[in-house]
C-alpha positions in Angstrom: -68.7 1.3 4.4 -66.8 3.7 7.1 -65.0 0.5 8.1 -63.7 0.0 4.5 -63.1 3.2 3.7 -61.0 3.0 7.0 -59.2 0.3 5.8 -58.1 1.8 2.1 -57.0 4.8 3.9 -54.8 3.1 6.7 -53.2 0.8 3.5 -52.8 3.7 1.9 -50.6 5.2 4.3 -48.6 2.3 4.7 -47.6 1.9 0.7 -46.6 5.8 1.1 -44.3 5.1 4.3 -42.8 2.2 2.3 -42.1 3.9 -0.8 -40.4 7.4 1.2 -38.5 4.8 3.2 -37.4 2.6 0.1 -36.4 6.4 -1.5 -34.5 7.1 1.6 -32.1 3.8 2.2 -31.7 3.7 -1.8 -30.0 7.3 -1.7 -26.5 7.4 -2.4 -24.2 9.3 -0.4 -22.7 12.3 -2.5 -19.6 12.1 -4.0 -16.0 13.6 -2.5 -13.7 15.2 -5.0 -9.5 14.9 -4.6 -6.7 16.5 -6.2 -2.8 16.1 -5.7 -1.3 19.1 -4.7 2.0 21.5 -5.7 5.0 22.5 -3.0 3.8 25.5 -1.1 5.0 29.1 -2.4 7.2 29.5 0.4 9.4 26.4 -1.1 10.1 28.3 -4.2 13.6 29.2 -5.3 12.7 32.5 -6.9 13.9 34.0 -10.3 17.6 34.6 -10.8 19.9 35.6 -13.7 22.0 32.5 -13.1 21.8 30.2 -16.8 19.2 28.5 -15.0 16.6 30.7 -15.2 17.1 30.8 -19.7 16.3 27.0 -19.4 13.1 26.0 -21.5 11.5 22.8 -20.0 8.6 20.8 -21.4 6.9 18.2 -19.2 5.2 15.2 -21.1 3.8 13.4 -22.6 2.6 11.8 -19.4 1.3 8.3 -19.7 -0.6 6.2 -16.5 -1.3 2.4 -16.1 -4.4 1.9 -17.3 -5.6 0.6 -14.2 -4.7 4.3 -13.1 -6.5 5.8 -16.2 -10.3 6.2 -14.7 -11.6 8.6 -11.9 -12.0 6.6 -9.2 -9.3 6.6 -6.5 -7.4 3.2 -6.4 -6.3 1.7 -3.4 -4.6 -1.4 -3.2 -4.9 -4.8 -0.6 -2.1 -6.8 -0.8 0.2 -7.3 -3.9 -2.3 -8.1 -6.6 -5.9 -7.4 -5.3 -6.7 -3.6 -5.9 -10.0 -1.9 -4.9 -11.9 1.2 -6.8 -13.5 4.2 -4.4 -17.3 4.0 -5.1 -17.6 7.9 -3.8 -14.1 9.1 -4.0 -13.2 10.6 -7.2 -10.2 12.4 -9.0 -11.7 15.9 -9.4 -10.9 15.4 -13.3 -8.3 14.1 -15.4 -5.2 12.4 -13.1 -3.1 12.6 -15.7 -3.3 16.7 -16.0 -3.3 17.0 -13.0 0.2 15.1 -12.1 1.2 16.4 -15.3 0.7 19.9 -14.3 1.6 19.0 -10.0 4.9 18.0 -11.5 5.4 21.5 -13.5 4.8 23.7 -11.1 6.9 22.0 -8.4 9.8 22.2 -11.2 9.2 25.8 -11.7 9.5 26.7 -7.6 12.6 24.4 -7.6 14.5 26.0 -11.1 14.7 29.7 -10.8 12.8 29.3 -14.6 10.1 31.0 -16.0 10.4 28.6 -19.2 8.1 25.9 -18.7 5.5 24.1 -20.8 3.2 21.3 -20.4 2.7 18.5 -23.7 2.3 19.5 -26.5 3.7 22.3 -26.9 4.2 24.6 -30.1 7.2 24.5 -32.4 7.8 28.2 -32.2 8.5 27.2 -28.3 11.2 24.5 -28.4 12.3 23.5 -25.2 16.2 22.5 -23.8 15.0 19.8 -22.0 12.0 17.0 -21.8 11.3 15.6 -19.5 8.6 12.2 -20.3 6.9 10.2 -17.6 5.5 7.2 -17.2 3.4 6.4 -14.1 3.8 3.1 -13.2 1.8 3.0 -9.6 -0.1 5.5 -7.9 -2.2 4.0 -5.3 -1.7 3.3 -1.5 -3.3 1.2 1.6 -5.8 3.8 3.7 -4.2 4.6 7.0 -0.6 2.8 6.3 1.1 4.3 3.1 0.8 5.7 -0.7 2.7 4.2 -3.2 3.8 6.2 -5.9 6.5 4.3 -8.8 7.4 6.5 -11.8 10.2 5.9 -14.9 11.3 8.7 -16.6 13.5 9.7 -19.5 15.0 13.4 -20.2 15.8 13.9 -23.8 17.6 17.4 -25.2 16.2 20.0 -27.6 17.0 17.3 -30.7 15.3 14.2 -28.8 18.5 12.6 -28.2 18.2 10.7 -24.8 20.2 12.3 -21.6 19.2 10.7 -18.9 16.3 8.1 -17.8 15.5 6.3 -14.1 12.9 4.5 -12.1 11.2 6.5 -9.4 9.7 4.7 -6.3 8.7 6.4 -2.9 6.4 5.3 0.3 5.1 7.8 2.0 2.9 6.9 5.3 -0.9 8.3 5.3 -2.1 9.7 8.8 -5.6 7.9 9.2 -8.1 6.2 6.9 -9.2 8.8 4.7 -8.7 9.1 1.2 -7.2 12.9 1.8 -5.2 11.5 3.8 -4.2 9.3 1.2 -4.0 11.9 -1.8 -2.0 13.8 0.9 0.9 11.2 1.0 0.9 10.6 -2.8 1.2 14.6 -3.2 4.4 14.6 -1.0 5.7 11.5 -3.2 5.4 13.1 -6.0 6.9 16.2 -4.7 9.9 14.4 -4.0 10.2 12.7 -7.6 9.9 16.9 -8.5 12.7 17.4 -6.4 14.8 14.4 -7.7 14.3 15.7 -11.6 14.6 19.3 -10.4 18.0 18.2 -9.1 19.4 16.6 -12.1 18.2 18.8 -15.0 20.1 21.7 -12.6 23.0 19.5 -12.9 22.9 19.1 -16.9 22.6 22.9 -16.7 25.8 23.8 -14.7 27.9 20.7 -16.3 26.5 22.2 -20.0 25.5 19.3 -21.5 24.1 19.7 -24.5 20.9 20.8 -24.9 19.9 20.5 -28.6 
């Protein structure tokens, strides 16, 4: 009887070790949350009185690949084969948040106060809009980001100004996905710079604005 007893005890133990250890190797490892990032303050233009500063600009709408449209980072291998984070996640929607990365690099590069994201209301028009379509945003860990963006600026009637294709490398330091949200932040810093540029131009040539 002890001997049995012994016996349904020491199974016992083992089907509890079994089950904790099953528990512990099917635990996932937590999540890790990214998010592209604006130019620094320091890199801001300030406010002026120049005509620059009167400009109204709208950013958007804003539209992403679809491959692009999920929360999972992409990377890519290759031309064609691309590969989804299982643990690294956009912390939210990407397409606010280059929506809004974009908008406030605009306003530290334009001495404006005059900016709006899409939609915005009809008792706020805007002189310019600028509309994006992200085309690529993904990268190789620990060699470079890829970042490929058209755009079109239209006036305050929607008559077409302006449009281009956008397309910057940027190298990532190691083989983490900060890293790589690093390297597309600084691309799309530089497309900022590039629109930032040319809407200052169609402000000091005065073309029309609507």
């Amino acid at each position: 009887m002890n001997t049995s007893f012994a016996v349904r005890r020491q199974w016992i133990m083992i089907c509890i070790f079994l089950i904790a250890l099953s528990s512990c190797l099917g635990k996932s490892p937590p999540s890790r949350f990214y998010a592209l990032t604006p130019l620094a303050d320091e890199q801001s233009v300030g406010q002026s009185g120049s005509a620059e500063a009167q400009v109204a600009i709208g950013i958007g709408p804003l539209t992403l690949a679809d491959y692009l449209n999920q929360r999972k980072i992409v990377t890519r291998i290759g031309n064609n084969k691309i590969l989804q984070a299982e643990f690294d996640l956009w912390a939210g929607s990407l397409k606010d948040n280059i929506r809004h990365v974009i908008l406030e690099n605009i306003g530290r590069l334009l001495p404006t106060k005059r900016l709006f994201t899409y939609p915005w209301s009809r008792l706020m028009p805007v002189d310019y809009q600028v509309v994006l379509d992200v085309v690529q945003c993904d990268g190789q860990l620990g060699e470079q980001a890829q970042v490929v963006v058209r755009w079109q600026i239209f006036d305050g009637a929607k008559k077409l100004l302006d449009a281009g294709r956008f397309s910057r490398n940027e190298p990532v330091s190691d083989n983490s996905y900060e890293a790589l949200v690093e390297a597309q932040s600084r691309a799309f810093k530089a497309l900022s710079v590039e629109l930032a540029t040319i809407l200052r131009q169609m402000t000091h040539t005065g073309m029309p604005k609507g």
